[in-house]
PQR file with spaces between the fields and no chain letter, atoms N, CA, C, O and H, PARSE charges and radii, in Angstrom:
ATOM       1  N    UNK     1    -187.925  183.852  -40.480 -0.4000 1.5000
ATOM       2  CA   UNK     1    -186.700  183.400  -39.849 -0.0000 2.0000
ATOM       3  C    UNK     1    -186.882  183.307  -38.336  0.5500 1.7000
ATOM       4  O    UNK     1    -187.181  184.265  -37.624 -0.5500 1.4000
ATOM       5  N    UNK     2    -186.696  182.211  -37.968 -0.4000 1.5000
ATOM       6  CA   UNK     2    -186.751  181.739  -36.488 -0.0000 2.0000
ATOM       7  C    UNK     2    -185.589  181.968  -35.874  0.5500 1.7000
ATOM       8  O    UNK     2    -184.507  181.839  -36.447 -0.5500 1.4000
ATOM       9  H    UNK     2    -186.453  181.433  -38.547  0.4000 1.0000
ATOM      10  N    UNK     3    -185.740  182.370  -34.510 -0.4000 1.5000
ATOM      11  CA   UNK     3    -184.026  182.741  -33.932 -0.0000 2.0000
ATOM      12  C    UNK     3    -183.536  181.168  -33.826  0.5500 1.7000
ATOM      13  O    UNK     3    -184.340  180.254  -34.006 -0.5500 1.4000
ATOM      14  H    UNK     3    -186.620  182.475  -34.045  0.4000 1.0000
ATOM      15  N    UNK     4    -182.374  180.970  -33.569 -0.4000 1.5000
ATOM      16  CA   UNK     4    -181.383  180.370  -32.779 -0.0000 2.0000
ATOM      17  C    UNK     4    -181.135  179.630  -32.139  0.5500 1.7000
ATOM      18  O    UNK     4    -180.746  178.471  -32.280 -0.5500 1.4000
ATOM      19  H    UNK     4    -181.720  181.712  -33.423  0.4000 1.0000
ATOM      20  N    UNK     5    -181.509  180.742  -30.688 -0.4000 1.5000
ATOM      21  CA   UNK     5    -181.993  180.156  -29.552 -0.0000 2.0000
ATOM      22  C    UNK     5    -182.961  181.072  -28.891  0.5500 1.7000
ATOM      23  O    UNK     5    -182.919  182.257  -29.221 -0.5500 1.4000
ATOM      24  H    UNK     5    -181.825  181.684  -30.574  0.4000 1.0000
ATOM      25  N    UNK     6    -183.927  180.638  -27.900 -0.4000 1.5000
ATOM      26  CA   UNK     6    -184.622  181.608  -27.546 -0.0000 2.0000
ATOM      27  C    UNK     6    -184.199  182.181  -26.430  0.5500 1.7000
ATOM      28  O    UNK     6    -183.187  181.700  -25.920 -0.5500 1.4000
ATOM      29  H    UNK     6    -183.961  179.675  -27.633  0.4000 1.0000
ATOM      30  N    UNK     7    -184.914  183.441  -25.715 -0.4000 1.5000
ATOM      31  CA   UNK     7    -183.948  183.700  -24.506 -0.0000 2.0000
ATOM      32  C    UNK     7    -184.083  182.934  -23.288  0.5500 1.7000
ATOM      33  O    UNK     7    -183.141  183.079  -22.509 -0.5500 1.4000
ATOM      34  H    UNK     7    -185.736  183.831  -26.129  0.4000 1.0000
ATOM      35  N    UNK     8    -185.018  182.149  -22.914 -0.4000 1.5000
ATOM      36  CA   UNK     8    -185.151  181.326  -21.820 -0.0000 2.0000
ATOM      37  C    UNK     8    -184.584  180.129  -21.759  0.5500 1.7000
ATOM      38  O    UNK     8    -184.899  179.326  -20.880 -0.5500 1.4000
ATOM      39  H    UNK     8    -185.784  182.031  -23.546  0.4000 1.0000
ATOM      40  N    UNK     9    -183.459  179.802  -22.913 -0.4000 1.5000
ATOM      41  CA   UNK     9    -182.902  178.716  -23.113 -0.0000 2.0000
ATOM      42  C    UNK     9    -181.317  178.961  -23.897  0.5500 1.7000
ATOM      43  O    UNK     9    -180.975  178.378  -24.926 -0.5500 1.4000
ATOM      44  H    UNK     9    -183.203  180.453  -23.627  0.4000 1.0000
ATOM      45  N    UNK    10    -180.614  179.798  -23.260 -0.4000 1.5000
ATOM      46  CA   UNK    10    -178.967  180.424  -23.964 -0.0000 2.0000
ATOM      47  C    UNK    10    -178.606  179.623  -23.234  0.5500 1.7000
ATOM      48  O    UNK    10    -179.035  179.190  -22.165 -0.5500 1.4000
ATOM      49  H    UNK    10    -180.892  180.271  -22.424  0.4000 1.0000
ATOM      50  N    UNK    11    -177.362  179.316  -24.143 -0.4000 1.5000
ATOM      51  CA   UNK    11    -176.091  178.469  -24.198 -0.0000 2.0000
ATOM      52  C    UNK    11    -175.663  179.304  -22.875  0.5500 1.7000
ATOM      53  O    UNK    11    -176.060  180.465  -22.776 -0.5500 1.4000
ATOM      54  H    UNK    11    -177.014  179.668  -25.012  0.4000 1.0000
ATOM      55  N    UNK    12    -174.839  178.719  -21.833 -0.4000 1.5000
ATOM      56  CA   UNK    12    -173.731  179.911  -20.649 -0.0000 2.0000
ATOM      57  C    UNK    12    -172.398  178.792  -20.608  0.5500 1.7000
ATOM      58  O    UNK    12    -172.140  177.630  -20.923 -0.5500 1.4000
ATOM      59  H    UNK    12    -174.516  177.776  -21.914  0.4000 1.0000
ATOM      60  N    UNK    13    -171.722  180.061  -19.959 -0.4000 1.5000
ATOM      61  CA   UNK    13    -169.830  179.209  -19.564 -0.0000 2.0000
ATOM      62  C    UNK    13    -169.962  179.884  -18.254  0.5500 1.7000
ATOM      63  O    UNK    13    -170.796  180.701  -17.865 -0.5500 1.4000
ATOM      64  H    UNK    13    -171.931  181.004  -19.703  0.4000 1.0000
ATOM      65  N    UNK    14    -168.791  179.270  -17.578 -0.4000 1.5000
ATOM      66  CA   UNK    14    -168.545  179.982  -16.068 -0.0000 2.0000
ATOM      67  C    UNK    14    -167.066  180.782  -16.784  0.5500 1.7000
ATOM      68  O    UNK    14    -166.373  180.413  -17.732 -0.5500 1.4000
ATOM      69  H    UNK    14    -168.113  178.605  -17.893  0.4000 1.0000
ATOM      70  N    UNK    15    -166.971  181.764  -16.064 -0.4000 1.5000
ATOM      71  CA   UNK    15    -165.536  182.420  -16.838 -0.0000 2.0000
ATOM      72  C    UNK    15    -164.995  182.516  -15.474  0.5500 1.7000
ATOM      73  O    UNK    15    -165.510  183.052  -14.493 -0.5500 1.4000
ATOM      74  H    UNK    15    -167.534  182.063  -15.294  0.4000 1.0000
ATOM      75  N    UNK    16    -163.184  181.534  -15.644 -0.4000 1.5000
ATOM      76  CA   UNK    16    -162.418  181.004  -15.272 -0.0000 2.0000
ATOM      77  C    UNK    16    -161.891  182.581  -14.502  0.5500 1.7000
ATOM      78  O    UNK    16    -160.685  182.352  -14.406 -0.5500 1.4000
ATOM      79  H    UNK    16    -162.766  181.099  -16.442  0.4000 1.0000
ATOM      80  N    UNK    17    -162.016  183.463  -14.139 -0.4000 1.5000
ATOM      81  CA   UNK    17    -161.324  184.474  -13.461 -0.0000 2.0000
ATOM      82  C    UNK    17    -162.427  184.967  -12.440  0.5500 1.7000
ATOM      83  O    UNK    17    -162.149  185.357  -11.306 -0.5500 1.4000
ATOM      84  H    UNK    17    -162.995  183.650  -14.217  0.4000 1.0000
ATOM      85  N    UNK    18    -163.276  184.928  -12.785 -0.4000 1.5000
ATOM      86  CA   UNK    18    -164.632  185.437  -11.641 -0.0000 2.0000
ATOM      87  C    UNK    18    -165.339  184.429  -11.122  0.5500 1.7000
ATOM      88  O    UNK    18    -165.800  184.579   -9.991 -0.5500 1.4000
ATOM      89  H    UNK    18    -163.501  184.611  -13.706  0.4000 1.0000
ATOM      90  N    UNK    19    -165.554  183.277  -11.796 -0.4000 1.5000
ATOM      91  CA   UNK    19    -166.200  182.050  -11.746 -0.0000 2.0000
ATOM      92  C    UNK    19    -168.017  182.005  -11.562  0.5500 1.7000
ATOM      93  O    UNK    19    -168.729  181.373  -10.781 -0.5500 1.4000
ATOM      94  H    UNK    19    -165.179  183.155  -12.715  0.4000 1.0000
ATOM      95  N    UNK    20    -168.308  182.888  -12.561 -0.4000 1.5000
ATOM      96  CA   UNK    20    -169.598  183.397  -12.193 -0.0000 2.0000
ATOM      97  C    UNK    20    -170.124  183.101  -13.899  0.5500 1.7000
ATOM      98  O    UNK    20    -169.507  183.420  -14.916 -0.5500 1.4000
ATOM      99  H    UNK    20    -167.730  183.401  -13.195  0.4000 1.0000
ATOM     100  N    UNK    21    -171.381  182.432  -13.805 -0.4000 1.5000
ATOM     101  CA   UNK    21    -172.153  182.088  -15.369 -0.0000 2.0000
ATOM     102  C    UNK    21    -172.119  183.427  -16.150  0.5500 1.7000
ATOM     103  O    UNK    21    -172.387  184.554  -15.732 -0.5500 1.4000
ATOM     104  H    UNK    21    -171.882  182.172  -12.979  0.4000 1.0000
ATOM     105  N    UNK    22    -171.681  182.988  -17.521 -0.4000 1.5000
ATOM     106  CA   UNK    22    -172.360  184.549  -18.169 -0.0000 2.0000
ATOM     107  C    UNK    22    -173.600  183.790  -19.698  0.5500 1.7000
ATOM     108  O    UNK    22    -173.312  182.731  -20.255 -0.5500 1.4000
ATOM     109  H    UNK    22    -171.463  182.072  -17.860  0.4000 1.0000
ATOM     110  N    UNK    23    -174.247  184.212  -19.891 -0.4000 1.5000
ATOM     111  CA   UNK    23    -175.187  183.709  -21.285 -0.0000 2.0000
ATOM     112  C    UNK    23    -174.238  184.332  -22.365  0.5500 1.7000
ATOM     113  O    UNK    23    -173.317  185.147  -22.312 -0.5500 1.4000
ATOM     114  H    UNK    23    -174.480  185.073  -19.439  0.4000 1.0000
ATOM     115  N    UNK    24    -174.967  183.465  -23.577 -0.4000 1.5000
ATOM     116  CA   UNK    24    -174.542  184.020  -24.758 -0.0000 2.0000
ATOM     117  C    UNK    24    -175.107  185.403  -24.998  0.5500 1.7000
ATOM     118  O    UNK    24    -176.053  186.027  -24.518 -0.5500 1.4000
ATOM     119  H    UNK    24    -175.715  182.803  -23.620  0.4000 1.0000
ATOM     120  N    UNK    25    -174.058  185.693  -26.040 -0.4000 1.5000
ATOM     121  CA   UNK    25    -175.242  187.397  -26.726 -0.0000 2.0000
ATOM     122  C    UNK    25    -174.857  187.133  -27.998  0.5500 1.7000
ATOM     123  O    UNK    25    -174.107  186.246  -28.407 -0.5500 1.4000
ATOM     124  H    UNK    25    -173.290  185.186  -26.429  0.4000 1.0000
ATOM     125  N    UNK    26    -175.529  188.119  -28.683 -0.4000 1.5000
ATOM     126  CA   UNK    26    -175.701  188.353  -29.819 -0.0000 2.0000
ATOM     127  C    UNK    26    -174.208  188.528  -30.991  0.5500 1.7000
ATOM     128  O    UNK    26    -173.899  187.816  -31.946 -0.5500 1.4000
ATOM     129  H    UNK    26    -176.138  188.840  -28.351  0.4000 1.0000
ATOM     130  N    UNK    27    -173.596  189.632  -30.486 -0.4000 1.5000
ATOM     131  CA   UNK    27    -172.356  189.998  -30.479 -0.0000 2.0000
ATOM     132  C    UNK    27    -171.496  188.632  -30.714  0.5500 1.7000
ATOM     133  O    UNK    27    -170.505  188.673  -31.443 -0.5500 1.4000
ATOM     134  H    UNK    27    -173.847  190.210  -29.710  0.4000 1.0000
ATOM     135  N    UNK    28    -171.763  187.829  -30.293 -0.4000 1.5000
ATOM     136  CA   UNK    28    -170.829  186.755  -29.840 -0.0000 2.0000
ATOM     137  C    UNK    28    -171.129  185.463  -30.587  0.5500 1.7000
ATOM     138  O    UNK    28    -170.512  184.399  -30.523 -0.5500 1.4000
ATOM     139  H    UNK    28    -172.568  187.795  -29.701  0.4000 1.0000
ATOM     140  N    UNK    29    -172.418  185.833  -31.453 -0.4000 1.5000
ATOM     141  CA   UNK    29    -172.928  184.538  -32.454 -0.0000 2.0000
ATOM     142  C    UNK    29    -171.845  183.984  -33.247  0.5500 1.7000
ATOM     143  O    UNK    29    -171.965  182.766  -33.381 -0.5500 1.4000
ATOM     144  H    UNK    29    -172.920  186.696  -31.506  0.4000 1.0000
ATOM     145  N    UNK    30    -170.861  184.466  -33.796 -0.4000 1.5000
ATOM     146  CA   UNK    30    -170.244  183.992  -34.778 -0.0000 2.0000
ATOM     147  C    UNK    30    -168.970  183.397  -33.997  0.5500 1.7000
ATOM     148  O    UNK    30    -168.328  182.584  -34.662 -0.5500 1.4000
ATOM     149  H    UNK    30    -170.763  185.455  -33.687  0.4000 1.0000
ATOM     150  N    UNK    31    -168.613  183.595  -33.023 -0.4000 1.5000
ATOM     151  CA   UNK    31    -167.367  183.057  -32.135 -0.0000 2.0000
ATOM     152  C    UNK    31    -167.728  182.311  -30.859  0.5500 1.7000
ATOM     153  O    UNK    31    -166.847  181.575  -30.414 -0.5500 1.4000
ATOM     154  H    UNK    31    -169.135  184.255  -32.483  0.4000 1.0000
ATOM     155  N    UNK    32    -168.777  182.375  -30.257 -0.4000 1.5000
ATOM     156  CA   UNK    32    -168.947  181.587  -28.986 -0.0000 2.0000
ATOM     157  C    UNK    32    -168.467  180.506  -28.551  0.5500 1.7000
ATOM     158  O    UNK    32    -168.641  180.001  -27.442 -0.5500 1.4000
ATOM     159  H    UNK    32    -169.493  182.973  -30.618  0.4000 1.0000
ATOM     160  N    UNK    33    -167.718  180.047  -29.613 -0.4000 1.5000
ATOM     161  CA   UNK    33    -166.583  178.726  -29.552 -0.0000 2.0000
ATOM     162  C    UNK    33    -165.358  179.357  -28.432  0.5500 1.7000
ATOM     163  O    UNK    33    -165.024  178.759  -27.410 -0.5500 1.4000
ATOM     164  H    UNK    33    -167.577  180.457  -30.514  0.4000 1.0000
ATOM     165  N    UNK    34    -164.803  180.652  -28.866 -0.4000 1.5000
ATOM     166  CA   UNK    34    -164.021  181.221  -28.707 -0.0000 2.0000
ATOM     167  C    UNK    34    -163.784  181.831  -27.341  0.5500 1.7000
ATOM     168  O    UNK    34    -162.755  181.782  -26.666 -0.5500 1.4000
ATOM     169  H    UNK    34    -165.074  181.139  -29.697  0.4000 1.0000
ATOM     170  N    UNK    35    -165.032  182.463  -27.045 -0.4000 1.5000
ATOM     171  CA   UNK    35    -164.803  183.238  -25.815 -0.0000 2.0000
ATOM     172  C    UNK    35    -164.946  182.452  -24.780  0.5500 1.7000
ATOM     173  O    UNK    35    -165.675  181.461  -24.767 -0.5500 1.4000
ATOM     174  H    UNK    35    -165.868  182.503  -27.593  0.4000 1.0000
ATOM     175  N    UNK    36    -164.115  182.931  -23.660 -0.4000 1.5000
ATOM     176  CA   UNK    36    -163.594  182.036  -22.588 -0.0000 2.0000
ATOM     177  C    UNK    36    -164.027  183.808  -21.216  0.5500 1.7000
ATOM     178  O    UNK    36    -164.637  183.659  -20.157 -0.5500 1.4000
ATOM     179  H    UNK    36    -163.523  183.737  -23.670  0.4000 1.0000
ATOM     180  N    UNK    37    -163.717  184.615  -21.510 -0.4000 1.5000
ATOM     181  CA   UNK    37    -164.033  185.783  -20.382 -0.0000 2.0000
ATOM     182  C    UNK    37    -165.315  186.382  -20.074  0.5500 1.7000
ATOM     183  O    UNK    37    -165.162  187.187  -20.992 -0.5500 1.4000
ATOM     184  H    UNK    37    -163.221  184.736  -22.369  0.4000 1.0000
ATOM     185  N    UNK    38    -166.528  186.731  -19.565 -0.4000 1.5000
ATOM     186  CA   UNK    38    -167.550  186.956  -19.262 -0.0000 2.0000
ATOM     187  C    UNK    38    -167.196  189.119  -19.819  0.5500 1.7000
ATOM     188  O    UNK    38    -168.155  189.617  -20.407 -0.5500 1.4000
ATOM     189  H    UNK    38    -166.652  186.076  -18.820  0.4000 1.0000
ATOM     190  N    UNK    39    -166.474  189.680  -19.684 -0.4000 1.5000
ATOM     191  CA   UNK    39    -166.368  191.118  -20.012 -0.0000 2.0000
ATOM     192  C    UNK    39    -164.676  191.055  -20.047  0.5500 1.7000
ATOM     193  O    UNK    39    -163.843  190.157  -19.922 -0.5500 1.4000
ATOM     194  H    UNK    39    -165.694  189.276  -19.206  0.4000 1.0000
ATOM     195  N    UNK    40    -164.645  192.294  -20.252 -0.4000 1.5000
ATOM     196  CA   UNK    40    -163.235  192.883  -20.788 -0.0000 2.0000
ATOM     197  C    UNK    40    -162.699  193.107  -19.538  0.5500 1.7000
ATOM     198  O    UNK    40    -161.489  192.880  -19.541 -0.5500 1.4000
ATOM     199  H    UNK    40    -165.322  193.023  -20.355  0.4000 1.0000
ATOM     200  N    UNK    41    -163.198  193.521  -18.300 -0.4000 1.5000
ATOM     201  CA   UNK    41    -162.466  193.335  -16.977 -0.0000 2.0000
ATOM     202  C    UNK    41    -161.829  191.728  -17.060  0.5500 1.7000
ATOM     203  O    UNK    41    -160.653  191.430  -17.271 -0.5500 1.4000
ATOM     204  H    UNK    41    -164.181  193.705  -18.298  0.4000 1.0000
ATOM     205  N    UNK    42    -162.624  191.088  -16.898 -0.4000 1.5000
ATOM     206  CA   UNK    42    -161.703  189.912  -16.595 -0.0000 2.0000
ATOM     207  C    UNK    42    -161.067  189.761  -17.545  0.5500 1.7000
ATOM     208  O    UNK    42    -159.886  189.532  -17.283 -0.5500 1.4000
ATOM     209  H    UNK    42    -163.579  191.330  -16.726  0.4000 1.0000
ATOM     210  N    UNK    43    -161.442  189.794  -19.138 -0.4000 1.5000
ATOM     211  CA   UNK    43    -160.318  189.307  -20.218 -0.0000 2.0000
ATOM     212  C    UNK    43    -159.238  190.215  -19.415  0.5500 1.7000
ATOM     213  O    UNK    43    -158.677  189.437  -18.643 -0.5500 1.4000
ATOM     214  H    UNK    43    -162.401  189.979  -19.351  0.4000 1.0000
ATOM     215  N    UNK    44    -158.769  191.354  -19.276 -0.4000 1.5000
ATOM     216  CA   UNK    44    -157.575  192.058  -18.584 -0.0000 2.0000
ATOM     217  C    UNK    44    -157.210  191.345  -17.350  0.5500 1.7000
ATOM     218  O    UNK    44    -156.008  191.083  -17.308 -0.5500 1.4000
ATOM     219  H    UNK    44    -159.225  191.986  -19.903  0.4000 1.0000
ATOM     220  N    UNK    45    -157.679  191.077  -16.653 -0.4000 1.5000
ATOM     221  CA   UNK    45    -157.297  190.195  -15.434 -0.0000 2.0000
ATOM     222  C    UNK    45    -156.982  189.123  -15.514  0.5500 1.7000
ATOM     223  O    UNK    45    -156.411  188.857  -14.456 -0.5500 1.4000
ATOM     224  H    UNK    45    -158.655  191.290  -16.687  0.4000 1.0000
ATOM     225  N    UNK    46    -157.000  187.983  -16.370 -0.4000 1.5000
ATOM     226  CA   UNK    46    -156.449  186.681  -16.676 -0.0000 2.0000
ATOM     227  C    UNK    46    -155.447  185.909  -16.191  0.5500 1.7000
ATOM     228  O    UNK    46    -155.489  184.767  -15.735 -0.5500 1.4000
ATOM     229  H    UNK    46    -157.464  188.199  -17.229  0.4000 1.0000
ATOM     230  N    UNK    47    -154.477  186.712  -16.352 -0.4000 1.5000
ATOM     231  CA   UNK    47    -153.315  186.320  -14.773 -0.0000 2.0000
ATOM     232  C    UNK    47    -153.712  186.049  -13.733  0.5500 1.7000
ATOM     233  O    UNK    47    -153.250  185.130  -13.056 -0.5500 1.4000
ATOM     234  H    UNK    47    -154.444  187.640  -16.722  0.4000 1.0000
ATOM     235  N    UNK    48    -154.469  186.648  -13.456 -0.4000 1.5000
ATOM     236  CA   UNK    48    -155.041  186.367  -11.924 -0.0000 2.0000
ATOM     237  C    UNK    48    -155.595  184.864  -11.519  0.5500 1.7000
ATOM     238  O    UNK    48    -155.491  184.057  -10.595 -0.5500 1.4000
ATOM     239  H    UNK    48    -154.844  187.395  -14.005  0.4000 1.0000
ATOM     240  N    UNK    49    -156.284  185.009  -12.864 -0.4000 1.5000
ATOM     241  CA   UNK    49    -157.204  182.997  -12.563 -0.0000 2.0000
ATOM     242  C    UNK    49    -155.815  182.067  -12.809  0.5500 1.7000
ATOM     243  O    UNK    49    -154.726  182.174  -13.373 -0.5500 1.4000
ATOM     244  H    UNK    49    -156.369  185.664  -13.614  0.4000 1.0000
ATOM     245  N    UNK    50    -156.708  180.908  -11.871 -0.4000 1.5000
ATOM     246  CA   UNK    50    -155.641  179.809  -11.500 -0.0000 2.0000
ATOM     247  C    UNK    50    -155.770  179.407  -12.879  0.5500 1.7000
ATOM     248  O    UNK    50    -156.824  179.657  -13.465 -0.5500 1.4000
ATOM     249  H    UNK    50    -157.592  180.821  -11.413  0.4000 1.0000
ATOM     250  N    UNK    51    -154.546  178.639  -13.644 -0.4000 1.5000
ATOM     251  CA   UNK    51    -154.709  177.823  -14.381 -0.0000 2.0000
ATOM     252  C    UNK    51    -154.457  176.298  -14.414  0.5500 1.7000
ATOM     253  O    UNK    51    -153.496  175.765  -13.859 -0.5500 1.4000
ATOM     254  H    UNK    51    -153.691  178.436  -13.168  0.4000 1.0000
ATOM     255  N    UNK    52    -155.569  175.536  -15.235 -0.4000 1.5000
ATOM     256  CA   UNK    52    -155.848  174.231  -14.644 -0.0000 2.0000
ATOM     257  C    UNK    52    -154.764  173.081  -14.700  0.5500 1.7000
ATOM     258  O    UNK    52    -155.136  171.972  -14.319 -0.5500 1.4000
ATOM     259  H    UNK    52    -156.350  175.969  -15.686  0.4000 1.0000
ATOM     260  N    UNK    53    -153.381  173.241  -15.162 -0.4000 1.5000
ATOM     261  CA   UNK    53    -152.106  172.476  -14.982 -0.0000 2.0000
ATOM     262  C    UNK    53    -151.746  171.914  -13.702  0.5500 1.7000
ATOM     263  O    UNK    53    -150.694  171.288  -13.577 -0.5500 1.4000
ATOM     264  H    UNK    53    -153.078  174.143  -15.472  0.4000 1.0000
């Protein structure tokens, strides 16, 4: 079984409250559609980021 992806080549997002790249992980294989926050600090901080309206 071949991975995925390898590590010199992960999927990243910028997360909309820090505005800073984060890579994929492992943890996150089955939802990476989903997540929009780089850690649980910013998911809690969310208010804070501008939203794009």
């Amino acid at each position: 079984m071949g991975r995925k992806y390898s590590k010199s080549n992960l999927p990243t997002k910028i997360c909309p409250v820090c505005q800073r790249p984060f890579e994929w992980r492992k943890k996150w294989e089955t939802c990476w559609d989903e997540v929009k926050y780089c850690s649980e600090r910013c998911r809690r901080r969310r208010s804070t980021a501008q939203s794009p309206e």
